[in-house]
C-alpha positions as CSV (number, residue, x, y, z in Angstrom):
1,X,14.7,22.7,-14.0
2,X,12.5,21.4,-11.1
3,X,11.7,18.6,-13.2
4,X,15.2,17.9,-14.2
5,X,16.1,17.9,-10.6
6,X,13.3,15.7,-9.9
7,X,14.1,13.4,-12.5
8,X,17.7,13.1,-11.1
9,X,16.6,12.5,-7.4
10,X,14.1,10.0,-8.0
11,X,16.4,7.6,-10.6
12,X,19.3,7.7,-7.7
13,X,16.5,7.2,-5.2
14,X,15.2,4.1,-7.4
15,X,18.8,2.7,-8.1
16,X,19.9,2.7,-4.4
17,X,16.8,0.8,-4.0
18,X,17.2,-1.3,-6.4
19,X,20.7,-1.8,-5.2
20,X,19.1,-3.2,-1.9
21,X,16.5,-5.0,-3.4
22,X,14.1,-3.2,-2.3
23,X,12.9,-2.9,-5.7
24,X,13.4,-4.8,-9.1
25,X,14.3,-3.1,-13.0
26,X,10.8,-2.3,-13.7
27,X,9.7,-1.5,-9.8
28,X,13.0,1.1,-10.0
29,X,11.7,2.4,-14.1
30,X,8.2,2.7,-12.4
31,X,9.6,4.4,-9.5
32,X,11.8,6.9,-11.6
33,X,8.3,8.0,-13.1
34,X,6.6,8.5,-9.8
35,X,9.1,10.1,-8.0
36,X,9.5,12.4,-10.8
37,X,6.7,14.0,-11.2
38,X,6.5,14.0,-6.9
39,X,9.5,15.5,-7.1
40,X,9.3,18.1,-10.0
41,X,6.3,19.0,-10.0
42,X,5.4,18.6,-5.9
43,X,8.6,19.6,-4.0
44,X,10.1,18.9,-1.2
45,X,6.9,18.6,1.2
46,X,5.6,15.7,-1.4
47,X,9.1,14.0,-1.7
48,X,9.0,13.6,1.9
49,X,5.2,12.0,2.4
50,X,6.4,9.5,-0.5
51,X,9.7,8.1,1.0
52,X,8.3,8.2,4.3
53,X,5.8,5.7,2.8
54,X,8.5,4.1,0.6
55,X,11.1,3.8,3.4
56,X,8.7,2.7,6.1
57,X,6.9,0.0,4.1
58,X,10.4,-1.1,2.6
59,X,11.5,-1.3,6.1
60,X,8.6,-3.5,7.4
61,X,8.4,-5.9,4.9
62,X,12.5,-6.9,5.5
63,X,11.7,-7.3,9.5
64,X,10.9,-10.5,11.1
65,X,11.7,-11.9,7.8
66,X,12.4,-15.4,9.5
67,X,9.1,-15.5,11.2
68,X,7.4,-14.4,8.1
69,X,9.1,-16.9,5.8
70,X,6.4,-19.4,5.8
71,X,4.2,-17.0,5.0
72,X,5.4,-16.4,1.2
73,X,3.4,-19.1,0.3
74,X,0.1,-17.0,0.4
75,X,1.5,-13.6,-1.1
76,X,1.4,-13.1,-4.7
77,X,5.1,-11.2,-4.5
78,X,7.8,-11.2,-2.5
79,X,9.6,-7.8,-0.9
80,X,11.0,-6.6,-4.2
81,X,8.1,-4.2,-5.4
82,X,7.7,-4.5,-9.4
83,X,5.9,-1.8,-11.8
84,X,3.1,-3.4,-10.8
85,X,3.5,-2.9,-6.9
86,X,4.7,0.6,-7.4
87,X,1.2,2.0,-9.3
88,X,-0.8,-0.2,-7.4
89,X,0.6,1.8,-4.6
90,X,1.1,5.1,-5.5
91,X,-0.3,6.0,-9.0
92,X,-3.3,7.7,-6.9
93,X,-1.4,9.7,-5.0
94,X,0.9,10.6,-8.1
95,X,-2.2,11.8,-9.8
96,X,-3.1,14.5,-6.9
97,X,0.4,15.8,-7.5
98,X,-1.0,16.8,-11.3
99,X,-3.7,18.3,-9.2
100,X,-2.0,20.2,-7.7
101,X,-0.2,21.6,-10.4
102,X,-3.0,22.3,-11.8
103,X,-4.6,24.3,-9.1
104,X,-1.7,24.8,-7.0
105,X,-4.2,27.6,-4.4
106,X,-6.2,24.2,-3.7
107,X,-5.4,22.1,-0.7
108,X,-7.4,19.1,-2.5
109,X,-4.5,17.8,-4.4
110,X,-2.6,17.3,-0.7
111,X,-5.4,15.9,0.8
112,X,-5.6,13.3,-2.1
113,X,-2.2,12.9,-2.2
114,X,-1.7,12.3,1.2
115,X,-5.0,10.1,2.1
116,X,-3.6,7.7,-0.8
117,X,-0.4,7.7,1.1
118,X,-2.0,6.9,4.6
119,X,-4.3,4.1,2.5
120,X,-1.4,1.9,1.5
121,X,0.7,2.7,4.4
122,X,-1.7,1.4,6.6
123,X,-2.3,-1.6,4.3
124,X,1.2,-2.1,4.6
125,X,1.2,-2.5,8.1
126,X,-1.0,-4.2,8.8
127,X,0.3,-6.8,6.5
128,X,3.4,-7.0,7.6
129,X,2.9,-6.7,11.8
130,X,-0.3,-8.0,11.7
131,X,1.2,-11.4,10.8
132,X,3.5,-11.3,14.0
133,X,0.1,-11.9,16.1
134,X,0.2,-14.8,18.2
135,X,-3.6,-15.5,17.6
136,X,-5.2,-16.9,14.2
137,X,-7.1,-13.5,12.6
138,X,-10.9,-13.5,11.8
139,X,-12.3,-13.2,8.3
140,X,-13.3,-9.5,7.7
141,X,-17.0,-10.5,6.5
142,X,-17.8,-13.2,9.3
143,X,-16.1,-12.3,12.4
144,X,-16.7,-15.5,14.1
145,X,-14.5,-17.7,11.4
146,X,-10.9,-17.8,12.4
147,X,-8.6,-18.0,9.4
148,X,-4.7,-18.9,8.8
149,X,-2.4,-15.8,8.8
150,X,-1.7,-14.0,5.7
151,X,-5.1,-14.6,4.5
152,X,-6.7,-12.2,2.3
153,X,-9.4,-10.9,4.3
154,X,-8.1,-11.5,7.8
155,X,-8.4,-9.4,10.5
156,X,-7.2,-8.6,14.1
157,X,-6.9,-6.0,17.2
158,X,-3.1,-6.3,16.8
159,X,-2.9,-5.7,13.0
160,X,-6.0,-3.2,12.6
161,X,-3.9,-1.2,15.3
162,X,-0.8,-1.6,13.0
163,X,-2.9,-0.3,10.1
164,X,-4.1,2.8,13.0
165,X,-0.5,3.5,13.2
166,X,0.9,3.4,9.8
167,X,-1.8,5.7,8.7
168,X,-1.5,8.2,11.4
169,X,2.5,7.7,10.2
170,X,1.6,9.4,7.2
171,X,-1.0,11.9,8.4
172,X,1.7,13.5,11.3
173,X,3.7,14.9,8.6
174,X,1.0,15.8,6.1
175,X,-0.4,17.9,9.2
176,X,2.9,19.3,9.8
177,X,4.2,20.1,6.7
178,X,0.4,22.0,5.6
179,X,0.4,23.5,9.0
180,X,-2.9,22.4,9.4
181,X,-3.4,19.7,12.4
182,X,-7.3,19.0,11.7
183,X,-5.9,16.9,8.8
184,X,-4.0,14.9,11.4
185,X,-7.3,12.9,12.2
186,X,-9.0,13.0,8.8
187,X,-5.9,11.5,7.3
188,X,-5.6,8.6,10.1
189,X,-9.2,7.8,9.3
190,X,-9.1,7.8,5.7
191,X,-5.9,5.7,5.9
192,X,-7.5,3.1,8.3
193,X,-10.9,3.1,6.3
194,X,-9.0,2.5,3.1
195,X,-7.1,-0.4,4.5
196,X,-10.2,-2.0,6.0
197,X,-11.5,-2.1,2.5
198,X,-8.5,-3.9,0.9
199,X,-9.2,-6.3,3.2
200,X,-12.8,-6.7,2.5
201,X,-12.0,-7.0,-1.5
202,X,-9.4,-9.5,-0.1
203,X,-12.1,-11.7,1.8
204,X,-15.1,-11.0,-1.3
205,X,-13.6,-10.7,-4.9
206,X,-10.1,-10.3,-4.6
207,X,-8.6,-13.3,-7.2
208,X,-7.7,-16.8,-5.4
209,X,-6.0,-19.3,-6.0
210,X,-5.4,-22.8,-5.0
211,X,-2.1,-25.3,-5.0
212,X,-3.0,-29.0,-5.3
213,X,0.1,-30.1,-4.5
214,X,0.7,-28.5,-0.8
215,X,-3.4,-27.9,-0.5
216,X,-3.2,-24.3,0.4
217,X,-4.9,-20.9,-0.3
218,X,-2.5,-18.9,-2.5
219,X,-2.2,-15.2,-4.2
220,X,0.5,-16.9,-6.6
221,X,-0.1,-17.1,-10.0
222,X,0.4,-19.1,-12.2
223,X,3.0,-21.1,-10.4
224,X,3.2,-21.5,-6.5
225,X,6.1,-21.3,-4.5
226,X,6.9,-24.8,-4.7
227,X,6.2,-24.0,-8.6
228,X,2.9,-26.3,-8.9
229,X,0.3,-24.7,-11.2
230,X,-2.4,-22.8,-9.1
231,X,-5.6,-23.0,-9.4
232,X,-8.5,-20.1,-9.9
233,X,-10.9,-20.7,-6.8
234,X,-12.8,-17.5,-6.2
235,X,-12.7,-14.0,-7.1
236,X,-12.6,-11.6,-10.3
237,X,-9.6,-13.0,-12.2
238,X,-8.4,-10.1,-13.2
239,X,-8.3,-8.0,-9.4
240,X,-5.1,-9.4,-8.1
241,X,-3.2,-7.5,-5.7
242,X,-2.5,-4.7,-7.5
243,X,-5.4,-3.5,-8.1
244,X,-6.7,-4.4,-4.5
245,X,-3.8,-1.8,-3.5
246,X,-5.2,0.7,-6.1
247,X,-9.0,0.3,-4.7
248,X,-7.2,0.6,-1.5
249,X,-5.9,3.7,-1.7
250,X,-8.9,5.2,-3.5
251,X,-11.0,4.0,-0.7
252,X,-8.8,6.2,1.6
253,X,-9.2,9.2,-0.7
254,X,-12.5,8.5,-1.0
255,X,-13.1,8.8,2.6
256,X,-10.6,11.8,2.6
257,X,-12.6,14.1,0.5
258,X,-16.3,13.0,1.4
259,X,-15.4,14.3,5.0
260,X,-13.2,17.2,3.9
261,X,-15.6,18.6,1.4
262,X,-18.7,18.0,4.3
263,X,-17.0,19.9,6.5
């Protein structure tokens, strides 16, 4: 019945977002599947860590959309979240639900769940806000090199506090709703660590791509924005975004359990 319930939740969750495009069919199909077993087998305490992820990053990416818009260019996909977008983002965290219904006297499968969460999230963030910086970011790996916004790779003050605080976004309530306030901290860290490392696949072996027509530096692929064929510059072909995000959040739980299971 749980499941059935969940099921139902999660498909009119998915349609009203697809309704406000904040996903596409197979982002909603692939969202249906997540939220279902978050739902059904989870509960209520996991359904709320998940759309506080889902409605905050949703959120983010439709703000300052006109002072973001030249800024499509670089990213592989726009603010409509595909099947892709949607495991690349939370298939880690769906797979500490199973966890936990496996050994449902464990705290593990939260902690995993929740430092997958905080990973992304924080990603997310800093993405989106870290954009809004006045200054040029730095490349990740060489600190001194200054690098156009929306760069893979690229850092800043302004957005690694963004990723701070979409991390510790996720790690309030996972606190809370545990009753346990020492994972406050160790969820904000694993978030923030997590997001660092997207960006450090981003600036090493992330895929890139280049557009001889308008000379840029471009995620898109196989046609840029202005629908040019891109060109493979550097990186593992096959590690494009999505699977950044997925390293991303496993970094985070990563981080999560090597400090839990120290201490």
């Amino acid at each position: 019945m749980q499941l059935l319930l969940g099921f139902l939740l999660a498909a009119i969750i998915a349609y009203l977002a697809y309704r406000a495009h904040s996903l596409n069919v197979s982002g909603a199909i692939a969202a249906t599947a997540v939220g279902t077993i978050v739902f059904g087998l989870g509960g209520w305490a996991w359904a709320i860590l998940l759309m506080t992820f889902f409605v905050t990053s949703s959120a983010l990416s439709r703000a300052f959309k006109s002072r973001k818009q030249t800024l499509n260019e670089k990213f592989s996909k726009g603010h409509e979240r595909d099947a892709g977008q949607v495991f690349g983002n939370g298939g880690l965290a769906t797979a500490f639900v199973l966890v936990h219904a496996l050994y449902p006297e464990s705290i593990v499968g939260w902690v995993g769940f929740a430092a997958a969460l905080a990973a992304v999230n924080a990603d997310t963030w800093a993405t989106e806000l870290g954009v809004l910086n006045p200054s040029p970011p730095r490349l990740i790996t060489d600190l001194r090199k200054r690098v156009e916004k929306g760069t893979s790779g690229g850092v800043s003050l302004f957005g690694t506090f963004a990723s701070l605080t979409g991390a510790a976004v996720i790690a309030l309530p996972a606190a809370l709703l545990a009753d346990n306030w020492s994972l406050f901290p160790l969820i904000t860290f694993a978030g923030l660590a997590g997001s660092l490392f997207d960006s450090f696949l981003g600036a090493t072996v992330q895929a890139m791509y280049y557009c001889p027509a308008d000379q840029k530096e471009t995620e898109k692929h196989p046609l840029h924005t202005c629908g040019t064929v891109t060109m493979h510059i550097r990186g593992w072909k096959w590690l494009d975004n999505d699977w950044v995000n997925f390293a991303c959040s496993a970094a985070g739980v990563g981080v999560a359990m090597l400090t839990f299971l120290v201490h």
